[in-house]
C-alpha positions in Angstrom: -40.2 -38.9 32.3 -42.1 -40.7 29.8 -45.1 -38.1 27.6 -47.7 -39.2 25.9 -47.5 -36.1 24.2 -44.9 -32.7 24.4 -46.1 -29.5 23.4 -42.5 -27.5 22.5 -43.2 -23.9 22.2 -45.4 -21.9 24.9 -46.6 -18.9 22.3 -50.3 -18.8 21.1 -50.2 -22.2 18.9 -48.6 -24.4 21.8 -50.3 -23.3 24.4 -54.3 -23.0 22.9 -53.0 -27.0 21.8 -52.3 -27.7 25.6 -56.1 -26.0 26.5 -57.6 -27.8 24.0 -55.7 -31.2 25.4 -56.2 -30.9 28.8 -59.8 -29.8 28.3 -60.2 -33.4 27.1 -58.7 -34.8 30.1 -62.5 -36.3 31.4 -62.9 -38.0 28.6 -61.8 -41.9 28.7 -59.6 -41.6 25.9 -57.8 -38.9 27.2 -58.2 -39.4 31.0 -55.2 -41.3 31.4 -52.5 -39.3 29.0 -49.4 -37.4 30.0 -48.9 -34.5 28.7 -46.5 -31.6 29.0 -45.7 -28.5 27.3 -41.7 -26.7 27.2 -43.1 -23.0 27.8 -39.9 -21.5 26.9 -41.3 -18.0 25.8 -37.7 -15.8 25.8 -38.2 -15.9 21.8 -41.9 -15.3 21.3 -43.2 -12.7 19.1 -45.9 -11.7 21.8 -43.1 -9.8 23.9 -43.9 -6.9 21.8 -47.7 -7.6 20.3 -50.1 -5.1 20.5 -53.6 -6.5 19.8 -56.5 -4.8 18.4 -57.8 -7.3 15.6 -58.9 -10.6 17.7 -62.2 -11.5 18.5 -62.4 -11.8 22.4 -59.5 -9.9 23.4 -60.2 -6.3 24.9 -58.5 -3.7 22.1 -54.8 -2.5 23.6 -54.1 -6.5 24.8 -50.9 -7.0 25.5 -48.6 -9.9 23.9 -46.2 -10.2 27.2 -49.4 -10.3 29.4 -50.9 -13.2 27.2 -47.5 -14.6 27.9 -48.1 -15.1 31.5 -52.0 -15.7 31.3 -52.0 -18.5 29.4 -49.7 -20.3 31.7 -51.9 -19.4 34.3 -55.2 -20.8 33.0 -53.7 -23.3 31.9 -52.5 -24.3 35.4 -55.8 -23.1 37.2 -58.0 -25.2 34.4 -55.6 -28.3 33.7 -52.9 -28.6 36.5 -52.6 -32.1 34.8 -50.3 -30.9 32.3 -47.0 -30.6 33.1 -45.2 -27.0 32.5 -41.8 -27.2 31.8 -40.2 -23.7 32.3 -36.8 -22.0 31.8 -35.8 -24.9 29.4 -34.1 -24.7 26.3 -34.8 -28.0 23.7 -31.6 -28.5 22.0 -32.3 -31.8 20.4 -34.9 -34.3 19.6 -34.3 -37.5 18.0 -36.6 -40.5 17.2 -36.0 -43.6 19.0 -37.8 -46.6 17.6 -41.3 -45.0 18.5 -40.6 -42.7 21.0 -38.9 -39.3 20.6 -36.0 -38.1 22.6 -36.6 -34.5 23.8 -33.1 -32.9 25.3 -33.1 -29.8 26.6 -30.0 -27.6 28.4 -31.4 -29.2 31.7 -33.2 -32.2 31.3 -33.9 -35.0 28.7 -37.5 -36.4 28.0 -39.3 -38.8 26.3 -42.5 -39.0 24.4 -44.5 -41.0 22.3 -46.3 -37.5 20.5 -44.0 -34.2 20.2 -45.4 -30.9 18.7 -43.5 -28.3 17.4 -44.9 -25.1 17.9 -42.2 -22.3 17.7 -41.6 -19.7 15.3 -40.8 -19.2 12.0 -37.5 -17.1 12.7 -33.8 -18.3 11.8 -31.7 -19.5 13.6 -33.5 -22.7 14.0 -31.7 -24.6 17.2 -33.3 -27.7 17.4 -31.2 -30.8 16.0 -32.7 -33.9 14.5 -35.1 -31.8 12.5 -32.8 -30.3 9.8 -34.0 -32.2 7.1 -37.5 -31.1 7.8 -36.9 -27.3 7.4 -37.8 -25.4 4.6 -38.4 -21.7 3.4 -41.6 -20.2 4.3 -44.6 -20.6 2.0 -46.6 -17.7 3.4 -44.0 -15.0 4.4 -41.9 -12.6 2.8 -39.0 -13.8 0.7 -37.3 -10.9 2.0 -37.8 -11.7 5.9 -36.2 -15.4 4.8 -38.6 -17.1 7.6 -38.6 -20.9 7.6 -41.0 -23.8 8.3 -40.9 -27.5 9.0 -42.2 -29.2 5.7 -45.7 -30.7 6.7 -49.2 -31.9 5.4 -51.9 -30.6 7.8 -49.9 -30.0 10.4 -48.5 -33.4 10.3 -44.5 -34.0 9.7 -44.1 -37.5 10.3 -45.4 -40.3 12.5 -45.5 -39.0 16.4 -44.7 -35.7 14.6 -46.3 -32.3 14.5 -46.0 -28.7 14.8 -48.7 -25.9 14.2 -48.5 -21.3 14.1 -46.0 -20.1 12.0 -43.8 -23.3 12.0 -46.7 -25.1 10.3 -46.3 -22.4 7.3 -48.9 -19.9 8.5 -49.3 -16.4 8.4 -48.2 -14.4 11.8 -51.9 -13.5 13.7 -52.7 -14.7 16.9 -56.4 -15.6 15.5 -54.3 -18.1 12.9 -51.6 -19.5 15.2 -55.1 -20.2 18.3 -56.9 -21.9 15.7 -53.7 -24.4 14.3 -53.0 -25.4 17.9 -56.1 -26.0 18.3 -56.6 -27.8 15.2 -53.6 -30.1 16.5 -55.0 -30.9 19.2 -58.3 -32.2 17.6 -56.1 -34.3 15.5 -54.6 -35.7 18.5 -57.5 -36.7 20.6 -58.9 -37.7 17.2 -56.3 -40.5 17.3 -55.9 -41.2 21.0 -60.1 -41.7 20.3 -59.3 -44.4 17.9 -59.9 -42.3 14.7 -63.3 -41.0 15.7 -63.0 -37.4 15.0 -62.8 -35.3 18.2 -63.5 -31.9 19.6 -64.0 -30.7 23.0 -66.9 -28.1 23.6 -67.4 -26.6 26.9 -71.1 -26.2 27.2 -73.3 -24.1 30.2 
């Protein structure tokens, strides 16, 4: 199957990126794009969150319930995007312009690919080696790692945003770089004209 863009990573950065995206999806530039997101959550720091500190969430929210939820609205808002679940990427390689996506079941391809996993070792994913380095906003002593970017951009068809992007661990920060992806994104697919999407009443 052929993406116009592949969210990897279904934690708070990857999947307020896919809302953002598929809140788009009635504008013209956007109304015709594929695009999927690899929710593969088995690794996500929000199994064990407890969250008191972020603006719309009750006090005592639960990290594992996000989990599910987000899937969930994402489905009930945007069925358009594709959910890829229980999926493992193992590689991702650039061919000509398109990225190769393989996971342990299937392999994909896409023209945009987003990395948006965490900033824990070991880091799986082939092909992106060379892009890894130690984390600018962690503790030395945690040894977290990042992929070297510039705004969230790596390299042509290349992103990732949260804590792979080199920020800090709160939801509130990891929301608003997926998000901030996403603008990019539709900002380009819009032919440069910087983009957001506001829901209005």
């Amino acid at each position: 199957m052929m993406f116009d863009c592949l969210i990897i990573g279904g934690g708070v950065s990857g999947m307020q990126c896919a809302l953002v995206l598929g809140s788009a999806k009635n504008k013209a530039f956007a109304s015709d794009k594929k695009i999927g997101i690899i929710t593969h959550q088995r690794a996500s720091h929000l199994e064990n969150a407890l969250f008191n500190n972020v603006l719309g969430l009750s006090a005592g929210t639960l990290g594992k319930d996000i989990l599910k939820q987000s899937k969930s609205q994402l489905n009930s808002l945007y069925a358009h995007i594709a959910q890829i679940e229980k999926e493992k990427v193992l590689s991702i390689d650039k061919i000509e312009d398109v990225y190769s996506v393989k996971t342990n079941k299937n392999t994909y391809s896409t023209k945009i690919a987003i990395i948006a996993l965490n900033y824990s070792k070991p880091f799986t994913i082939d092909g992106l080696n060379s892009y890894l380095i130690p984390h600018k906003k962690a503790n030395p002593a945690k040894d977290r790692i990042q992929l070297e970017n510039k705004d969230h951009f790596i390299t042509d068809g290349l992103y990732c945003c949260g804590t792979i992007a080199g920020h800090r661990s709160q939801f509130a920060i990891a929301a608003g770089s997926g998000a901030a992806v996403a603008t990019d994104i539709l900002t380009l697919w819009n032919d440069g004209n910087h983009t957001k999407v506001h829901d209005k009443i």
